[in-house]
N, C-alpha and C positions, 0 to 999 in steps of 0.2 A: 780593656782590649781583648779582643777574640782569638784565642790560643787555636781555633780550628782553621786548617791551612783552606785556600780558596778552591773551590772544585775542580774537576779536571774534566774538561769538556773535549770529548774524542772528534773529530771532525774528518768525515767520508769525501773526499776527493772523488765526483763521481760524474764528471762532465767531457771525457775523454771521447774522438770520433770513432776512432779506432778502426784503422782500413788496414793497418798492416798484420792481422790475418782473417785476410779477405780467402774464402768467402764465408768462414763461419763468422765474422766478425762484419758489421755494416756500421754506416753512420747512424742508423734509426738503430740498430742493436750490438752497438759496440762489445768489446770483449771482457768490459767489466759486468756483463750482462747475459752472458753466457757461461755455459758451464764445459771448459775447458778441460781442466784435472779436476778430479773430483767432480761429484754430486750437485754440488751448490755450486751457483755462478760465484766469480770472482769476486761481487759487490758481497756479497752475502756471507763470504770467507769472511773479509773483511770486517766486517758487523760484527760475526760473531767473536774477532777477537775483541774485539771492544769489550762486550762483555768481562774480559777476564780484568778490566780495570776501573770500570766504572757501569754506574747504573742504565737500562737500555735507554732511559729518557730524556738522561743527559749529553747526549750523541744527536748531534748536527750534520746534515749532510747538505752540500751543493750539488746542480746536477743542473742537466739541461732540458727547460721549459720539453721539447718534443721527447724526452725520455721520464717525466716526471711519475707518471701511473704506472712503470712498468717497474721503475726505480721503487716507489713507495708499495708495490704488490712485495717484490721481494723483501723490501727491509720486513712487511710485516709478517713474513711467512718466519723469518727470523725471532723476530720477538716483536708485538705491535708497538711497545715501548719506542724503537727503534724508527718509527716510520710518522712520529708524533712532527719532527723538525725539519723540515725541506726548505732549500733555499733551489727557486728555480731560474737558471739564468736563460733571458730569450735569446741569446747570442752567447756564443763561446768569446771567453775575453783572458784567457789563459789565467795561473795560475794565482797572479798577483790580486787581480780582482777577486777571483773566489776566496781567499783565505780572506780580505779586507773585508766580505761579506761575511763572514764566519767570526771577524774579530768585533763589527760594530754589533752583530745580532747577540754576541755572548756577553760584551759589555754591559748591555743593557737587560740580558735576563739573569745571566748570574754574577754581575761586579766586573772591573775590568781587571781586577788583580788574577780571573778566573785563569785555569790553563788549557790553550787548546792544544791538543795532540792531533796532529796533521796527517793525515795518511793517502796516497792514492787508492782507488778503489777496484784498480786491475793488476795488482800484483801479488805473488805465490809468496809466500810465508810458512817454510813446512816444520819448524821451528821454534813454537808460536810461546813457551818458554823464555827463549833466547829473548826473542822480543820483549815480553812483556818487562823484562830484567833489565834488559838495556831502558827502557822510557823508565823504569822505577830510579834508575840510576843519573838521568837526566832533569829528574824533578827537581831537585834541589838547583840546582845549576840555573834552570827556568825559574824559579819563583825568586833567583835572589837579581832576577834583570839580562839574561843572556839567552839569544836566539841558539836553542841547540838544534843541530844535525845530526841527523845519524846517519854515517860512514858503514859499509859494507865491507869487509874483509875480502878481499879480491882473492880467486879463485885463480884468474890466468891472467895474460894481459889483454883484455879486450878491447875493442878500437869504437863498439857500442855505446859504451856507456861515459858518463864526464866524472871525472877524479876530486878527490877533495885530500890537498896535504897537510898533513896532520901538525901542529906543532907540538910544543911545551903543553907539559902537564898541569892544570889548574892544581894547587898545592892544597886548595881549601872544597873542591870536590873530587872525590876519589873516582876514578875512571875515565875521565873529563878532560880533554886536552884545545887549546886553542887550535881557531882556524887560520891555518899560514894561509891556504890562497885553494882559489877553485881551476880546475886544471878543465879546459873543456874535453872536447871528445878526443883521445888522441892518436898520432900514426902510431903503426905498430909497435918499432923502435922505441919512441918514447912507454908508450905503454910499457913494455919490456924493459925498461931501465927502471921505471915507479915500483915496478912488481919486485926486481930485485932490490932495489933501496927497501922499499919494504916502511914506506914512510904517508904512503899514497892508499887511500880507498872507495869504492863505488861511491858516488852521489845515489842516494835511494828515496832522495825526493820527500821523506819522512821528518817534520820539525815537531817541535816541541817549545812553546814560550808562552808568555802570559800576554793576553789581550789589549792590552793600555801599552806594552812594550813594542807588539808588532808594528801597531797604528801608529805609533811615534817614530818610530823607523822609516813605516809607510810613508808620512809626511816629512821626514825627511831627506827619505833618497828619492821618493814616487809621488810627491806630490798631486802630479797631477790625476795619475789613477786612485789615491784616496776622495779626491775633491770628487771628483766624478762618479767614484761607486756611493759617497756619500751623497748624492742628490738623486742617484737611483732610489736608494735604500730608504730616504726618506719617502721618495710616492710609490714604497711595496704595495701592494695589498694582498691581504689575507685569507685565502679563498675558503666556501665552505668543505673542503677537503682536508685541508690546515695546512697547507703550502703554501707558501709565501711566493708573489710573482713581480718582477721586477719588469716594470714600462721599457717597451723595445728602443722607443725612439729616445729615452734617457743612457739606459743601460750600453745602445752603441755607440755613444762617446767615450766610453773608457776604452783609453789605450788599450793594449793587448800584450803585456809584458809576464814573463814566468818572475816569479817572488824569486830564482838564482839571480837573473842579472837587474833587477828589482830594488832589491834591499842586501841579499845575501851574500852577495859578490863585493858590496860596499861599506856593511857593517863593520863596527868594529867591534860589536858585541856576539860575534860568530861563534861557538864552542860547536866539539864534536866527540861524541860517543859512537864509538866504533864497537860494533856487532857481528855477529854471522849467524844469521838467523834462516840460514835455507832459503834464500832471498833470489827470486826471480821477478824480474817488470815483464816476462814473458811476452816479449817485442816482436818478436817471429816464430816462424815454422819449427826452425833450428833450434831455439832458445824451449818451446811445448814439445820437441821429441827430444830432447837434454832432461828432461822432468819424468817424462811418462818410462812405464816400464819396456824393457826392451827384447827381444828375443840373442839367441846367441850369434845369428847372422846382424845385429844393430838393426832389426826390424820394431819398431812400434805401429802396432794396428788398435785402431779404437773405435767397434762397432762394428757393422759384418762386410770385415776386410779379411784379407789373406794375402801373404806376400810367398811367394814362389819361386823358388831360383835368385832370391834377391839378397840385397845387402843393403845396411843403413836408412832402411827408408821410411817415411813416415805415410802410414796410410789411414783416412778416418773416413768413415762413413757415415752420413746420417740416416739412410734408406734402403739403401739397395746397396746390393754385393758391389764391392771395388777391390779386383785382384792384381796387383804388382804383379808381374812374372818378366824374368831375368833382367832386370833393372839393377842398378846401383843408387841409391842418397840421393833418392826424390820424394817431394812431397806430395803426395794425392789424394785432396782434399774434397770428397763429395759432398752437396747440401742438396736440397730438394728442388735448385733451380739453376744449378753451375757445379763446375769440375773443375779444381785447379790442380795443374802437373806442370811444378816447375823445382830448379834443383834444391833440395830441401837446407844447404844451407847460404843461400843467395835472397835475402831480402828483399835487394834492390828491382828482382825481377818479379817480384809480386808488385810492389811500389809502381813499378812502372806499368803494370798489366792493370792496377787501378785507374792509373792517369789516362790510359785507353781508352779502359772503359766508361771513365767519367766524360774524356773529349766526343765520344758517342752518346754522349747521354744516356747511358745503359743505366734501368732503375735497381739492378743486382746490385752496384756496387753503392747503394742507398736505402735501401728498405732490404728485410729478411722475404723469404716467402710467404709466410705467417705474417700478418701485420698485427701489432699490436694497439689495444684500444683499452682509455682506462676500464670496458667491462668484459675485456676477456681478449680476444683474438681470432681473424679470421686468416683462411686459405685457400687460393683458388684452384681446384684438383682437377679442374677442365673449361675452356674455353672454346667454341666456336661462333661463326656469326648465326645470330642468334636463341645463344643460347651461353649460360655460365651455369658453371657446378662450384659452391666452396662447402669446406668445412668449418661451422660456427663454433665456438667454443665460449662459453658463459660462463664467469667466477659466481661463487654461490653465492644469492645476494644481490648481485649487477641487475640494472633496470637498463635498457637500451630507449632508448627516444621515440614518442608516438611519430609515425611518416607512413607516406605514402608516396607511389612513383607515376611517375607518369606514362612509360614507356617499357612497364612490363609489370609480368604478373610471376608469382612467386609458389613454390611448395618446398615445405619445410616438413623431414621427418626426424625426429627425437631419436639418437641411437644410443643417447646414453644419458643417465641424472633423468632430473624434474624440468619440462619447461609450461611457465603460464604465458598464455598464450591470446592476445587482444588483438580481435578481426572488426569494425565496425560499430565496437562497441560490447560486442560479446567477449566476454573470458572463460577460455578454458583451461583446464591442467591436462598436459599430454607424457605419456609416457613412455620410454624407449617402445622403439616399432609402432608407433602413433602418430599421424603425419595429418596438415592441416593444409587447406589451399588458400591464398590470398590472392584475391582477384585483383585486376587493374583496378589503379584508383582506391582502391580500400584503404583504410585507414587502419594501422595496427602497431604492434610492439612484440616483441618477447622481452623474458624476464627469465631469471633462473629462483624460486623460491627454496630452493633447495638448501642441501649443505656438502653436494659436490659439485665439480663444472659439470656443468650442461652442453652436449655435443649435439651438435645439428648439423644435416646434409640439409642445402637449400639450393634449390634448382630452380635460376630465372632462365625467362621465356617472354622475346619480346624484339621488337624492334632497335633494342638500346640497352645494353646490359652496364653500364658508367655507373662506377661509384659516386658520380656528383648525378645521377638520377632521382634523388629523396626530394621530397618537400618536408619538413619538419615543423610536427607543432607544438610541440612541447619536449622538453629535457626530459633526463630521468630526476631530476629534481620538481619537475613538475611545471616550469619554467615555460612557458611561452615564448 
């Protein structure tokens, strides 16, 4: 009998929409995909705690099929260990499915006795000690059959977030206390009565159990969402990227339940490890100007802001100068294609300014400026009839698709890296201030052979400037 305990498989929660902070936040580039606080996006935070408790290649992440290349760019800028295991879902089917995909795929690569550590992939952890201390303290409790939680140390009484009360101490794991009951979101009052009982703590959405246990819970509170991710799971296929992709028209039969009212709310094998790890789900405006640093009038500016005559208020920029002056606890939020200025601690009125703009079909509240593509990313920096301007942007390495258009002719200048560059057949190497013309019709590609991104100004010219203007004849895999 093997005295080595079963591995601990950390698992990336990484398929969130994320509109509630719009507009740095989009459905195509949610806020675990952005970089909020700190340098590194949220996803990439995330990753890196991993590291401090298991190997990068042992780390499993789910995510959503339209976010996969952007998901897998980051994990590997992180560590490429880290970017080896992608589960892609073509539909959001919340939370209970994704862990059920994370429990059947660790079963079968490393035992079911394995443990997954569960984590969302858009939350602050500034802490990251605390953390690690709290899951080390929860292993045991996990590998001897009990679904742990971790409970957050409540701060105030917030009305945000849903409660979990604590019980009775487990006598045979130290730190470890049974779960009496899950409290959802609650009114103020009550909130304020938990806080001072002093008995109650944040749900942080963070579990920890082993793989044969979850699933067995699965099939017995969720049947039907295991039957169903199971007959996904069986026709994945394996792309040559190493993503795993899950058939659309299987995968939308699973319910759409979160793993709280799921299994967790029903269990009886619920424990809780209660933490305070600097712990933000960074859900609003209010919640990223609570984090960031602040001036002595409660100003936060981040990027070239300045607030004037003011108070409380969050200002971020991504481009161009945005000045607050004599305002009070507003948030004004610039991106390269929208302005939000609404009260910086009222969520509900950003929520609503979504719903807006989704009832107009406005593609802001959907896609970033920048669109992202697994070889890089483009932006368009001018449109008129007639005529479009973007800026190209190439990862080192990325091949883009042989095509041609039908409906205009194209010039492309190199402003920055290496681009090779296929016109008809001919290849060239161009180099920043080095510009090439592709006529109608012509048949061509770029590439970046390099070993930084590759930056291109391209300027169509034509009757039809439509992204669905390509004909395409082959992949960058070579593919017809």
């Amino acid at each position: 009998m093997s005295l080595t305990p079963a591995p601990l498989v950390p698992v990336l929660m990484a398929g969130g929409s994320g509109t509630r902070l719009w507009p740095f936040s989009r459905e195509a580039m949610p806020k675990q995909l952005v970089s909020i606080i700190g340098d590194e996006t949220l996803l990439q935070q995330t990753a890196r705690r991993f590291l401090e408790l298991a190997p990068a290649g042992s780390a499993l992440c789910v995510s959503a099929a339209a976010q996969g290349h952007v998901v897998r760019q980051q994990l590997a800028a992180v560590d490429a260990g880290l970017s080896e295991r992608i589960i892609l879902e073509p539909v959001g089917r919340n939370t209970a499915a994704a862990i059920a995909l994370a429990a059947l795929h660790t079963s079968e690569q490393e035992g079911a006795d394995a443990l997954l550590w569960v984590c969302p992939a858009d939350h602050l952890i500034k802490d990251v000690p605390a953390l690690i201390a709290a899951a080390r303290q929860g292993m045991p409790a996990a590998r001897a059959g009990s679904l742990v939680t971790f409970g957050i140390t409540p701060s105030r009484p917030d009305t945000g977030f849903g409660y979990i009360k604590l019980g009775e101490p487990l006598a045979e794991h130290a730190g470890v206390r049974r779960c009496a009951a899950f409290v959802e979101k609650p009114k103020l009052e009550i909130a304020e009565r938990m806080l001072a009982e002093g008995s109650h703590a944040w749900n942080s959405g963070i579990f920890l159990f082993r793989a044969d246990v979850i699933l067995d819970e699965l099939r017995r509170h969720a049947p039907a969402v295991l039957e169903a991710v199971e007959a996904a799971w069986s026709a994945r296929a394996h792309g040559p990227d190493g993503m795993y992709r899950l058939p659309a028209e299987t995968f939308e039969a699973v319910p759409s339940e979160p793993i709280d009212k799921a299994v967790m709310e029903r269990s009886d094998k619920v424990v809780v490890v209660e933490m305070d790890p600097g712990w933000s789900d960074l859900g609003s405006w209010q919640a990223v100007w609570e984090e960031l640093p602040r001036d002595a009038d409660g100003n936060a500016v981040v990027g070239d802001g300045l607030a004037v005559d003011s108070a409380g208020c969050l200002v971020r920029s991504s481009r161009r100068l945005v000045v607050a002056a004599g305002v009070e606890n507003l948030a004004v939020i610039e991106t390269d294609d929208a302005v939000l200025v609404a009260p910086r601690d009222n969520g509900n009125a950003v929520r609503s300014a979504v719903q807006a703009l989704n009832a107009a079909d406005r593609p802001e509240t959907r896609q970033p400026a920048a669109e992202r593509r697994p070889w890089g990313s483009f932006q368009v920096l001018q449109e008129r009839d007639g005529f479009k301007v973007k800026e190209i942007i190439v990862e080192p390495g990325a091949i883009l698709s042989l095509q041609s258009h039908k409906h205009r002719a194209e010039h492309w200048t190199v402003v920055r890296g290496l681009a090779r560059v296929t016109v008809d057949g001919e290849i060239t190497d161009l180099q920043p201030n080095q510009s090439v013309h592709i006529p109608l019709g012509a048949i061509h590609r770029m590439a970046n052979p390099g070993t930084t991104p590759m930056h291109i100004i391209e300027v169509q010219c034509g009757s039809y400037t439509g992204e669905d203007d390509i004909v395409r004849y082959e992949d960058a895999y070579g593919r017809s």
